[in-house]
C-alpha positions as CSV (number, residue, x, y, z in Angstrom):
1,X,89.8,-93.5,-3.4
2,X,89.6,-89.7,-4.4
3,X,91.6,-89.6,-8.1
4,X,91.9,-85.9,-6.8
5,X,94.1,-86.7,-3.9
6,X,95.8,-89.6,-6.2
7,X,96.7,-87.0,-8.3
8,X,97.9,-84.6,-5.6
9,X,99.8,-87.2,-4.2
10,X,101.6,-88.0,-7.4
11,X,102.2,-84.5,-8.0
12,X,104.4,-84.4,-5.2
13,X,106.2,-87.3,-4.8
14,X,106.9,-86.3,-8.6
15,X,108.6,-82.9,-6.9
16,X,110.6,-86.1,-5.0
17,X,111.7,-87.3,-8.2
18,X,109.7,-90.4,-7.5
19,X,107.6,-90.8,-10.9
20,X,105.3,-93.6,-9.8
21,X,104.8,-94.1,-6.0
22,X,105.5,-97.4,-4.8
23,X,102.3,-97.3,-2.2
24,X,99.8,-96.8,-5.6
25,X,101.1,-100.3,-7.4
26,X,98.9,-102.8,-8.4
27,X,95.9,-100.1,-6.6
28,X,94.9,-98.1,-9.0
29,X,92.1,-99.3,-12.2
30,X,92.8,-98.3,-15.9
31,X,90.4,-96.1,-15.0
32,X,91.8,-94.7,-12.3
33,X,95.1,-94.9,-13.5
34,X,94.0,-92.9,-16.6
35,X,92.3,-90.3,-14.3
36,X,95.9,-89.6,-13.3
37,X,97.3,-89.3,-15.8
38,X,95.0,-86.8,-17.2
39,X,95.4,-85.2,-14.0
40,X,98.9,-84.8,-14.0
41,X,98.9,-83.4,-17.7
42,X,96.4,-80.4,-16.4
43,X,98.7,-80.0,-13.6
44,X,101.8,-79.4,-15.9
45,X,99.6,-77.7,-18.4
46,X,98.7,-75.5,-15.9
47,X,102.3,-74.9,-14.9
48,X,103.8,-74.3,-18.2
49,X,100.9,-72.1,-19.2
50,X,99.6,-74.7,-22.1
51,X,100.6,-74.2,-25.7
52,X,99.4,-71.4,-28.1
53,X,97.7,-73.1,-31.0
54,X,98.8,-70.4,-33.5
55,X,102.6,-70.8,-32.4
56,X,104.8,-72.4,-35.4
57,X,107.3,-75.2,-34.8
């Protein structure tokens, strides 16, 4: 398995409202699974346009 298309796949059924696919259950290694997630936090980074580090709370 390609964590790259994991991740795309996740990405949209997460457009579907569907947080965690049903198909990717019991699938996926902490590895893997961890791989996503990272995945899925550049993807939202990416979308939001990250953080500024000098920006106050």
């Amino acid at each position: 398995m390609e964590i790259q298309a994991i991740i795309e796949d996740f990405w949209a059924m997460r457009a579907q409202g569907v947080f965690y696919p049903p198909r990717w259950f019991d699938r996926l290694t902490m590895d893997q699974a961890c791989r996503v997630q990272l995945g899925l936090l550049v993807n939202l980074w990416s979308r939001v346009g990250g953080i500024s580090a000098g920006r106050s709370a």
